[in-house]
C-alpha positions in Angstrom: -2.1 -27.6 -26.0 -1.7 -27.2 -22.0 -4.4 -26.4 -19.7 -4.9 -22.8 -19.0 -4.8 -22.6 -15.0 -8.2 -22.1 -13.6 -8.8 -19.5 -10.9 -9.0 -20.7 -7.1 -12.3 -21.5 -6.2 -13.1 -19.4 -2.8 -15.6 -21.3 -0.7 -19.0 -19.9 0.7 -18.9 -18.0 4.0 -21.0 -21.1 6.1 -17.6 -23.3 5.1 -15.2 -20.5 5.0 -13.4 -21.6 8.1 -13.2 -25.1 7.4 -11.6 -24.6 3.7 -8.9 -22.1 5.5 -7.6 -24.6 8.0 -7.8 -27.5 5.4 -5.7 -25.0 2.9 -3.1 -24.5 5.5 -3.0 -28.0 6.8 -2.8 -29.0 2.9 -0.7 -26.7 2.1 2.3 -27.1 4.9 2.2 -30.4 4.4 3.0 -30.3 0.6 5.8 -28.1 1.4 7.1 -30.5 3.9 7.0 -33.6 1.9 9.5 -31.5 -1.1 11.7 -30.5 2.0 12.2 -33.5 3.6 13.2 -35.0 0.1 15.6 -32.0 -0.4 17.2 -32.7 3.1 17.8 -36.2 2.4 18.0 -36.6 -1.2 18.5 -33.5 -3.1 18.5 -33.1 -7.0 21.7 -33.2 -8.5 21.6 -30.3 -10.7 21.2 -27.0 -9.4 18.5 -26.4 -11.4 16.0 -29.0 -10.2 17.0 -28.2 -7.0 16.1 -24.3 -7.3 12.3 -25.6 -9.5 11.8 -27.8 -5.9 12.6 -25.5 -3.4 9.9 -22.8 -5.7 7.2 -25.0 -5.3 7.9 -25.2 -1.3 7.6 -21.6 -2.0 4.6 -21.5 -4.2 2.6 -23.7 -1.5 3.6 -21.3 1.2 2.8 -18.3 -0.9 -0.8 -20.1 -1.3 -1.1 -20.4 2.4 -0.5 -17.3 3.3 -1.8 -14.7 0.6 -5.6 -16.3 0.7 -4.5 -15.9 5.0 -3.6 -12.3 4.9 -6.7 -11.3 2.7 -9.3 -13.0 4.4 -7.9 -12.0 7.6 -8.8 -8.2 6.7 -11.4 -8.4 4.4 -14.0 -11.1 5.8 -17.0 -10.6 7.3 -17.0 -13.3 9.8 -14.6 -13.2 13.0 -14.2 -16.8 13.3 -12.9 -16.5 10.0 -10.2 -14.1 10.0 -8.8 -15.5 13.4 -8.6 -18.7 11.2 -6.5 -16.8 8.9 -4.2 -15.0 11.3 -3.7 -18.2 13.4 -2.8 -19.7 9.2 -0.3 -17.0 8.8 1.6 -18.0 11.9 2.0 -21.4 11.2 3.4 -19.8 7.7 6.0 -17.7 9.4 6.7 -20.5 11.9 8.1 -22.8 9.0 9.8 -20.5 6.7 11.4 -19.3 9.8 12.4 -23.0 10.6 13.5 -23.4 7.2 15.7 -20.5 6.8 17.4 -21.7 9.9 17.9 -25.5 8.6 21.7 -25.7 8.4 21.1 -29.0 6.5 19.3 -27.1 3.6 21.5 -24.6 3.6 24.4 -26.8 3.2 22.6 -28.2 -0.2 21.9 -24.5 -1.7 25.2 -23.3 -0.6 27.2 -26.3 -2.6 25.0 -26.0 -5.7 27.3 -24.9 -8.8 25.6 -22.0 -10.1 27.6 -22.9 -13.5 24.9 -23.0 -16.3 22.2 -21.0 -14.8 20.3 -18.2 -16.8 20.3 -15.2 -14.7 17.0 -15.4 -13.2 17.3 -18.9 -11.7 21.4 -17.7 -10.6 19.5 -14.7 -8.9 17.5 -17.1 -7.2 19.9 -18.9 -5.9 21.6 -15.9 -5.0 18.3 -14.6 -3.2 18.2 -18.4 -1.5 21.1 -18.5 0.0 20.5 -14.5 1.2 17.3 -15.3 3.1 19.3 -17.9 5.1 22.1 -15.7 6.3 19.6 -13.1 7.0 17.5 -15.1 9.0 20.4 -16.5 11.0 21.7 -20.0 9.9 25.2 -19.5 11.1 24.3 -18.5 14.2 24.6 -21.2 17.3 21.5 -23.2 18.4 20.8 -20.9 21.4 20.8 -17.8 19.3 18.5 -19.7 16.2 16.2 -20.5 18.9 15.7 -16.9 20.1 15.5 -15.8 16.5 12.5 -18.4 16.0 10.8 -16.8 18.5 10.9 -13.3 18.0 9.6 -13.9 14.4 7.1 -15.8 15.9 6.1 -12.9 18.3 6.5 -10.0 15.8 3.9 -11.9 13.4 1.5 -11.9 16.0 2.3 -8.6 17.1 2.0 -7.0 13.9 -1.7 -8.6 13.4 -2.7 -7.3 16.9 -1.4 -4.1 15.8 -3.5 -4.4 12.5 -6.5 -6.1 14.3 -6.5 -2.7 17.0 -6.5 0.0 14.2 -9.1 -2.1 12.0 -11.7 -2.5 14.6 -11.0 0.7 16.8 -13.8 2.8 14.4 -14.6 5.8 16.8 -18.0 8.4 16.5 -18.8 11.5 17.0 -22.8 12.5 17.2 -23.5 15.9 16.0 -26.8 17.7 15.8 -27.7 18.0 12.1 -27.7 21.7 11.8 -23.7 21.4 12.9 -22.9 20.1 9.1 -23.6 22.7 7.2 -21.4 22.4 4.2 -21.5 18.4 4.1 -22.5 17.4 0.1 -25.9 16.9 -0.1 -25.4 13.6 -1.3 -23.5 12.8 2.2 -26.3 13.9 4.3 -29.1 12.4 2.6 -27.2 8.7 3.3 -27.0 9.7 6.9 -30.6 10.0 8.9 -30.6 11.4 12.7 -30.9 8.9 15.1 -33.7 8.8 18.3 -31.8 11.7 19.6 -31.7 13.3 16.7 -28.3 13.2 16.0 -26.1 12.2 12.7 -23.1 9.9 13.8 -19.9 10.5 11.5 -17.5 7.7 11.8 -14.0 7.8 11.6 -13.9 5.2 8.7 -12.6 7.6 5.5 -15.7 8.1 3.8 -16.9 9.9 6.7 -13.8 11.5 8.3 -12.4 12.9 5.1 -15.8 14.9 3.6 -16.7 16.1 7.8 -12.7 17.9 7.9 -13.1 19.1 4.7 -16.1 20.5 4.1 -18.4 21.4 7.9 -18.0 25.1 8.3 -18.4 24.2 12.2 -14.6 24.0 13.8 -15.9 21.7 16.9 -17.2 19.4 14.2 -14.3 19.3 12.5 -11.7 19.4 15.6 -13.8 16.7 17.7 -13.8 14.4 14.2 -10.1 15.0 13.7 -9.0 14.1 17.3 -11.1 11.2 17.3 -9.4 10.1 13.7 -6.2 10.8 15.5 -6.9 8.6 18.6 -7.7 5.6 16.8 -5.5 2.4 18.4 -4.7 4.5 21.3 -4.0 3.1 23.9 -3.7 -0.8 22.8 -0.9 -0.1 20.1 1.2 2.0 22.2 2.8 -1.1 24.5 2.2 -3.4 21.3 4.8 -0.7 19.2 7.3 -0.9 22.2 7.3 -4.4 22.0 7.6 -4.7 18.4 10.9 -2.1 17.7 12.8 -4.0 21.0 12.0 -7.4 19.1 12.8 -5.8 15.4 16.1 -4.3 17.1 17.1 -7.4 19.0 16.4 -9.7 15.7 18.5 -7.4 13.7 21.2 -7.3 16.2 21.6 -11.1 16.5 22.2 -11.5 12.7 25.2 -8.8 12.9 23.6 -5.6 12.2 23.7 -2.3 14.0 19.9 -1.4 14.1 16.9 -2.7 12.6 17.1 0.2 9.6 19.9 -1.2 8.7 18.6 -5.3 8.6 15.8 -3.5 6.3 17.7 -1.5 4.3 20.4 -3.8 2.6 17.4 -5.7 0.7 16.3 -2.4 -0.8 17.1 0.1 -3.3 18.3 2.5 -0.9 21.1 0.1 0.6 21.7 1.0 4.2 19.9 2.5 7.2 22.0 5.9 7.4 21.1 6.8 4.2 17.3 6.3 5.2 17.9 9.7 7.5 19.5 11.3 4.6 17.4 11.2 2.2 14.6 12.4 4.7 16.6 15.5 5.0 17.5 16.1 1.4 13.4 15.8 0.3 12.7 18.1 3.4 15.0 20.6 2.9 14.0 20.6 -0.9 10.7 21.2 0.0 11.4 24.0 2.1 10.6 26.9 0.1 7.0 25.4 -1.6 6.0 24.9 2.3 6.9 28.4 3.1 5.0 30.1 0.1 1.6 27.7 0.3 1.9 27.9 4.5 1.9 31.4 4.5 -1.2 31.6 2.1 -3.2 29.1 4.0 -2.2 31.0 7.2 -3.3 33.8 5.5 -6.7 32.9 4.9 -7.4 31.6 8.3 -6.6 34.3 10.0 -9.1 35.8 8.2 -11.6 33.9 10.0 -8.9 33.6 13.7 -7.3 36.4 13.5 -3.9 36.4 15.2 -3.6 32.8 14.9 0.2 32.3 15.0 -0.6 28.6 13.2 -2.6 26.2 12.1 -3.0 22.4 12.5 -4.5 19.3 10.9 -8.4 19.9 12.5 -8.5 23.1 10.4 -5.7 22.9 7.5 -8.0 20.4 5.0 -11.2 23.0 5.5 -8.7 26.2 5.0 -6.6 24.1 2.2 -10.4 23.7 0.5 -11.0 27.1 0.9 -7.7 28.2 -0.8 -8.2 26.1 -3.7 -11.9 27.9 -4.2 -10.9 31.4 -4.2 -7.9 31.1 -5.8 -8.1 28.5 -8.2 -11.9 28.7 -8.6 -12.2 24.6 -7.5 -15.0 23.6 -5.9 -14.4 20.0 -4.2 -18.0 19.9 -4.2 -18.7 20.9 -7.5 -15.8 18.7 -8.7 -17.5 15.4 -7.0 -20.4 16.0 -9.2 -18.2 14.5 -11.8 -16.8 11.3 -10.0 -20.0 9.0 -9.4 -18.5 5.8 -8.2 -20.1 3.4 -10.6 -18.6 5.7 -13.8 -15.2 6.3 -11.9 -14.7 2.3 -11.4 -15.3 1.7 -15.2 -13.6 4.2 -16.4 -10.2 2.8 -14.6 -10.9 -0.6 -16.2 -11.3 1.5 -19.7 -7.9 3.5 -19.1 -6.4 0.4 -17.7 -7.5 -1.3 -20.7 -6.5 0.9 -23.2 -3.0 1.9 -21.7 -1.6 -2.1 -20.4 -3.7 -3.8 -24.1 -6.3 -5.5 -21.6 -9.6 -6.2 -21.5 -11.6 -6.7 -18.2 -14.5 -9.4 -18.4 -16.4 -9.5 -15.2 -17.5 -13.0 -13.7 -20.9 -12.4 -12.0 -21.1 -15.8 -10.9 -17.2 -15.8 -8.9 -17.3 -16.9 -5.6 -17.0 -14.1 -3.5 -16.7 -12.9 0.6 -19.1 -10.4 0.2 -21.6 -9.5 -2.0 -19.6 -5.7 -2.5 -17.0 -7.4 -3.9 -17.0 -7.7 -8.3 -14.6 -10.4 -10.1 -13.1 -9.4 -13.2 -11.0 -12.2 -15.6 -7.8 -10.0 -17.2 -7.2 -10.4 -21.1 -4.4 -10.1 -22.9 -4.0 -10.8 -26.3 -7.0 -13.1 -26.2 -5.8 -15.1 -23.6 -6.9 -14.5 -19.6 -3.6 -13.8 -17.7 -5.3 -13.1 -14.1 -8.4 -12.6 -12.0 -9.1 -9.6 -10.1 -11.3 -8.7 -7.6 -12.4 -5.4 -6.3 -13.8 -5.0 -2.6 -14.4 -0.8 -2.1 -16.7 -0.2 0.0 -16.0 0.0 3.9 -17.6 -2.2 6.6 -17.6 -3.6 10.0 -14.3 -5.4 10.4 -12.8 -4.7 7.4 -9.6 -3.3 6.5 -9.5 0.5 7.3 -7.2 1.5 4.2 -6.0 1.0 0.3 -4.3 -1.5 -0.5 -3.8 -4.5 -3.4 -3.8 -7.9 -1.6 -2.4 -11.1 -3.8 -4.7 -14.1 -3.5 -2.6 -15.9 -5.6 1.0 -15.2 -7.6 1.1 -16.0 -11.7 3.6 -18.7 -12.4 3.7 -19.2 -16.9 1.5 -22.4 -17.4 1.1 -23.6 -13.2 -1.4 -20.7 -11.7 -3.0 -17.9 -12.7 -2.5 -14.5 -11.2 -5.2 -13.3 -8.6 -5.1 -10.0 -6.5 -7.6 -8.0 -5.0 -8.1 -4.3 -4.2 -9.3 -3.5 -0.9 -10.5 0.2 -0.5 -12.9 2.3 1.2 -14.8 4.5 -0.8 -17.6 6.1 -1.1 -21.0 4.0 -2.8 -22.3 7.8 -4.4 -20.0 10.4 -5.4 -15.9 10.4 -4.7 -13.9 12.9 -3.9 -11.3 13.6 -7.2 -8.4 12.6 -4.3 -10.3 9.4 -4.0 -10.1 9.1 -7.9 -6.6 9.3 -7.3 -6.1 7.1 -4.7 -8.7 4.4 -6.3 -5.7 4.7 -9.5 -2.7 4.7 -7.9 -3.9 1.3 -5.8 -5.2 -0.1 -8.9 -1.2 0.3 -10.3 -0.6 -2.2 -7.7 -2.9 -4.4 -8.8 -2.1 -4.6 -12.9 1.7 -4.8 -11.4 0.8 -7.9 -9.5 -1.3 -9.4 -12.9 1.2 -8.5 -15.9 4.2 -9.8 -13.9 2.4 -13.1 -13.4 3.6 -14.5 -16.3 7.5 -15.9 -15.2 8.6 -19.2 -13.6 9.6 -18.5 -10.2 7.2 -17.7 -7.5 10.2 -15.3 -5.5 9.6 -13.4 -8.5 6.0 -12.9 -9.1 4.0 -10.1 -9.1 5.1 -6.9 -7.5 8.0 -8.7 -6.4 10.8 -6.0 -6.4 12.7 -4.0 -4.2 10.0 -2.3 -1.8 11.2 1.1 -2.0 10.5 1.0 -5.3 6.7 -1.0 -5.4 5.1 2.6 -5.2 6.6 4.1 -8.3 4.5 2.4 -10.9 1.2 3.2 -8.9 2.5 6.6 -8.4 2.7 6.9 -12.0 -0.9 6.2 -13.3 -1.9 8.6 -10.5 -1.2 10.7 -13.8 -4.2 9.4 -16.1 -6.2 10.8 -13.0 -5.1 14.2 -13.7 -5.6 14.4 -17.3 -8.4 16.2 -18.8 -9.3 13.7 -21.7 -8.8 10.8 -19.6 -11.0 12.0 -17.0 -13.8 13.4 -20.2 -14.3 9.4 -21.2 -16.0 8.8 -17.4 -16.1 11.7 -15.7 -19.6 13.1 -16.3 -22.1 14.6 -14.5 -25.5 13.7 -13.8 -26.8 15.2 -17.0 -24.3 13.5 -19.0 -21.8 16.7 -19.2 -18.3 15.8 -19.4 -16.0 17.5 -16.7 -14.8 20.8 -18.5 -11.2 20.7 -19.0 -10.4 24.0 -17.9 -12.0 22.6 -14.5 -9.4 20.1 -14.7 -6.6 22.3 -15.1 -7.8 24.6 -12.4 -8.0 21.4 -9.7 -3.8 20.2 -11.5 -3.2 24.1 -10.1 -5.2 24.0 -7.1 -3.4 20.6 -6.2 0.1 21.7 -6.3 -0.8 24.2 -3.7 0.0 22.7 -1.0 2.6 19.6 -2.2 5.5 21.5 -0.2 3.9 21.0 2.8 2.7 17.4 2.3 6.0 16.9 1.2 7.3 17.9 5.2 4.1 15.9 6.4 5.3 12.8 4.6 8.6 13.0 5.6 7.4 13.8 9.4 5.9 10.5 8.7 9.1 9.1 7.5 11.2 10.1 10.3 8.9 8.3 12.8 9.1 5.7 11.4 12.8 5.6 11.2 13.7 6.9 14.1 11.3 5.1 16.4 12.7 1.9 15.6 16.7 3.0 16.0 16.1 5.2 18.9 12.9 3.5 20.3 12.4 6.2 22.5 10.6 5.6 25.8 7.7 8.1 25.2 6.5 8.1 21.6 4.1 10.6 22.0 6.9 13.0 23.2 9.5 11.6 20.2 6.6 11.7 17.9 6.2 15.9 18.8 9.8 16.2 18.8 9.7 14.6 14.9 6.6 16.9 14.0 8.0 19.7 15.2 10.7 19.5 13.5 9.3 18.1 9.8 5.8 18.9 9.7 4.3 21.5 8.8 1.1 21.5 11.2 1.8 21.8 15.1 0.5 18.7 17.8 -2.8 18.8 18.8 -2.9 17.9 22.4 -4.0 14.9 23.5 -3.8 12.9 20.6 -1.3 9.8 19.5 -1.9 9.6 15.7 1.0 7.0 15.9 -1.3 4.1 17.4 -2.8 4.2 14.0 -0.5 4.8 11.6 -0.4 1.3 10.3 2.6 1.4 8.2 4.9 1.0 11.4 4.3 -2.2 11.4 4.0 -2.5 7.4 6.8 -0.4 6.4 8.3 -0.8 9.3 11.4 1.8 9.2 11.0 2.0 5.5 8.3 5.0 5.0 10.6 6.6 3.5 10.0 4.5 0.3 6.7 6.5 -0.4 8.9 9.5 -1.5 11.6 7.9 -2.8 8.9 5.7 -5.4 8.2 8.9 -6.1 11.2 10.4 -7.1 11.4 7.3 -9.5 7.9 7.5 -10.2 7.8 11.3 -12.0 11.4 10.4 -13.7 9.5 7.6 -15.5 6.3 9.5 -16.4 9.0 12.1 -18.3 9.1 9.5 -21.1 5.8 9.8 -21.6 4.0 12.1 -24.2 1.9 14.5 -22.2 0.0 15.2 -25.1 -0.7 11.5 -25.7 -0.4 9.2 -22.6 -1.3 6.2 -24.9 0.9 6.4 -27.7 1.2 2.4 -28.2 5.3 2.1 -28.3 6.1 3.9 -24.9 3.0 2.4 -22.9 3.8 -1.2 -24.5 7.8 -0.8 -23.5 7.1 0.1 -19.7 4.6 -2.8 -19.4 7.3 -5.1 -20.9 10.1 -3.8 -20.0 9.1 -2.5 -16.0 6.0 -4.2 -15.1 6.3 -7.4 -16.5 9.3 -8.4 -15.1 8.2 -8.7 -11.5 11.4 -9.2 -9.6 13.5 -11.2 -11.8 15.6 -8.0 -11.8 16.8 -4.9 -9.7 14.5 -1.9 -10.1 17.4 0.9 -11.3 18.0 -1.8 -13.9 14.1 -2.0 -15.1 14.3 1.7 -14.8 17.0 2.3 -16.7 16.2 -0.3 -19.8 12.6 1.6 -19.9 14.6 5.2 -19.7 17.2 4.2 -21.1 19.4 6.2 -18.4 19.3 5.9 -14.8 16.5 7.7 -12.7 17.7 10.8 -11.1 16.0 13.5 -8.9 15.5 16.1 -11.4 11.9 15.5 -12.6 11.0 15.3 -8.9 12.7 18.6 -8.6 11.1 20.1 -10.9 8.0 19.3 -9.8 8.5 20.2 -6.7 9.4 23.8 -7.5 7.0 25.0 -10.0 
């Protein structure tokens, strides 16, 4: 009988930044000592060769993960400088390695002969990574290369540091939010002054747009949401798309799109614009019909208004939903109390993937928000989870899943951690949403923890496709007997499920024209990094203009903060494209039982569980049994 692996021990915030710089120290150094040995005197079959060069990948992927976390989830600064001066040093060496001519030399001459086809796709993948990163190039050129990744790391966690900490207010006398939940305002006393302060973290900005009937509050709360990393990020994003198109020119490639695109589904940068086009003009028609009907009702209110933009379309887009659809956000919160919505995942979770969550009350943790969970399949534990939701000073502004460790069969157990902001009392049914589709992420990263290579680990494919499988449980959010098992209000009544097909009608209003929003998104984000105009505040009105549905609002640079520039890089586009992949999966599903054992059970196996030991179409297709195409998206899009 082997040992199970145990979960990492996470040390106690007094020692915090100790334990990261001995982890990194540890951890470079135990990655060095197998390289030098492969330099020297490398294995003779291929095979050792590739299980040595994974566990310099494994103690890098240590390194780094617990880095990246603690860098935007701790509470204490010294810390997560710590971690971004650990992620560096990270970067630093695997650029240095994938520029060793020396290794490359031994991975290129390995015979491949023999190989299953995971370990030959690693090989293949090896050998990749070091053309990409500029092996053949001379020592002049290798040199230049090793510094711009060197400069775009730190860029990128400047960038990330600026939009994290750059929380703005607004003060408002309390008779200005009338309409706020009740529940909102009673965790938010007057000051001295007497005034409430509404933030622009999420659980603040969203309710304040969506709900006060005051258009200052709502206008002053949206441009300061809008503003956020503005001015810092503007000089920091010119510096990173020069660096991005300079790195991507050096290795042979026309534009930085097109360096990112030939690891991903979609292949090569021109198609990126493309398929922009194709979802916007698809869209079209839905944004028509829903525009004119939001128009419509705020003109009721502005009469003559010849538009409307983002500080007034949530409020409008609320009132819509009301009067037509008879949905009441409001009411609809009553149902979501955080405690019950955060069980109930783990219950739907459970019951869909065949786990069980056991919580760890005694798991070392960064802060005393954050709950531990072991994950249980089949009796055994497979991972350890952790769920940080609540926001706070210097946290991490977003959603996202973080991995703290990757699985590897027998060696280490899978860790990840969600990192939200949500609300401690009642949640918005969009937060519901959100709080499943990032929690897709996170099972991902657990059920494909389970192979032998640490490349492949976790949600290790393509990264245009990494968003279909959390865009898919998004579903169990929407359906009225999922929701019934934990969505209760405070009486204990569970939400009525012709409420819940009201809010599935009251949300498609509107998906044509977040369809054109996300795609305005899109297109900045391609665009800025092939044309890296001069002025992106002037490219970036160009690019709404032409996509979005809701004109600029003077004065503002939503682009400082729109993280995913440096995340995503010119790769938005994959939000969509997941999602064209994500609704052509959920078709194989019953609709009238979303549980039914035998489909469930295949698309863990068969799409989850692989990680990346294969390309996505081909997980898609051995699930569908077919390729994916665009016609469930279409269809969704049009009804």
């Amino acid at each position: 009988m082997t040992d199970e692996p145990t979960p990492l021990a996470l040390p106690d915030a007094e020692v915090a930044q100790d334990w990261v710089e001995a982890r990194a120290r540890d951890g470079l150094a135990a990655a060095a000592a197998v390289v030098a040995v492969l330099r020297e005197e490398p294995p003779a079959a291929t095979l050792d060769l590739l299980r040595a060069w994974d566990e310099v990948a494994r103690q890098l992927s240590n390194v780094a993960a617990v880095a990246s976390l603690l860098a935007n989830v701790h509470p204490l600064e010294p810390v997560r400088t710590a971690c971004e001066a650990a992620e560096q040093q990270v970067d630093r060496f695997v650029t240095e390695l994938r520029q060793d001519r020396r290794l490359y030399e031994v991975f290129a001459g390995a015979d491949p002969v023999g190989l299953d086809p995971v370990a030959a796709r690693l090989l293949d993948k090896t050998l990749e990574d070091f053309r990409r990163a500029g092996v053949d190039r001379d020592d002049q050129t290798r040199a230049r290369l090793a510094a711009i990744n060197e400069r775009l790391t730190a860029v990128g966690q400047e960038i990330g540091r600026t939009i994290r900490d750059d929380v703005r207010t607004v003060r408002v006398p309390p008779e200005r939010l009338a309409g706020m939940p009740q529940d909102w305002l009673d965790a938010r006393a007057a000051d001295d002054d007497g005034l409430v302060t509404v933030t622009t973290d999420y659980p603040d900005a969203v309710p304040a747009r969506m709900f006060a009937h005051d258009a200052d509050v709502r206008r002053r709360v949206t441009v300061a949401f809008l503003e956020r990393g503005w001015p810092a990020n503007d000089a920091l994003l010119h510096e990173l798309f020069e660096l991005r198109a300079e790195l991507a020119t050096l290795v042979g490639y026309p534009d930085w799109a097109s360096y990112d695109a030939d690891v991903k589904m979609i292949g090569d940068g021109p198609a990126i614009p493309a398929f922009i086009d194709r979802i916007a003009e698809a869209a079209a028609a839905p944004m028509a019909r829903d525009l004119e009907l939001l128009l419509e009702r705020y003109r009721r209110d502005v009469p003559d208004a010849a538009a409307i933009d983002t500080a007034d379309s949530l409020y409008y887009e609320e009132l819509v939903r009301q009067e037509r659809h008879d949905v009441d956000a409001q009411q609809v919160r009553a149902y979501f109390d955080f405690e019950r919505v955060r069980q109930g995942l783990l219950d739907v979770t459970g019951r869909l993937f065949g786990l069980s969550y056991e919580p760890v009350p005694d798991a070392a943790v960064w802060h005393e928000d954050v709950t531990a969970y072991d994950v249980v399949r089949d009796g055994a534990r497979i991972g350890r989870i952790y769920l940080d939701l609540h926001p706070r000073e210097g946290k991490y502004k977003h959603a996202a899943q973080f991995t703290l460790a990757d699985g590897l069969a027998g060696r280490q157990l899978a860790e990840g951690v969600l990192v939200c902001n949500f609300s401690r009392g009642l949640m918005e049914h969009d937060h519901v949403v959100t709080l499943f589709h990032e929690f897709g992420h996170l099972v991902h990263h657990v059920l494909a923890g389970g192979g032998e290579w640490t490349r492949f680990s976790g949600v290790a494919t393509e990264w245009d496709f990494v968003e279909a499988p959390s865009q898919m449980l998004e579903e169990w959010a929407w359906d009225a007997e999922v929701l019934q098992t934990f969505a209760v209000s405070a009486d204990g009544t569970p939400i009525p499920a012709d409420l819940v097909e009201r809010m599935r009608a009251a949300d498609d209003f509107g998906k044509g024209y977040h369809a054109r929003t996300q795609m305005f998104y899109a297109a900045m984000s391609y665009w800025f990094h092939t044309d890296r105009p001069a002025d992106l505040t002037d490219a970036m009105r160009t690019l709404q203009a032409r996509y979005s549905p809701f004109p600029y609002i003077e004065g503002t640079h939503m682009f400082a903060s729109f993280g995913h520039l440096a995340g995503y890089s010119s790769a938005y586009y994959t939000y969509m494209w997941s999602l064209v992949i994500a609704k052509d999966l959920f078709s194989a599903f019953d609709p009238d039982d979303l549980f039914e054992p035998a489909v469930a059970g295949r698309y863990r196996d068969r799409v989850l569980a692989p990680g990346g030991s294969r390309d996505a179409a081909d997980l898609v297709a051995d699930f569908l049994g077919r390729p994916y195409t665009f016609d469930a998206y279409a269809a969704w899009l049009a009804r």
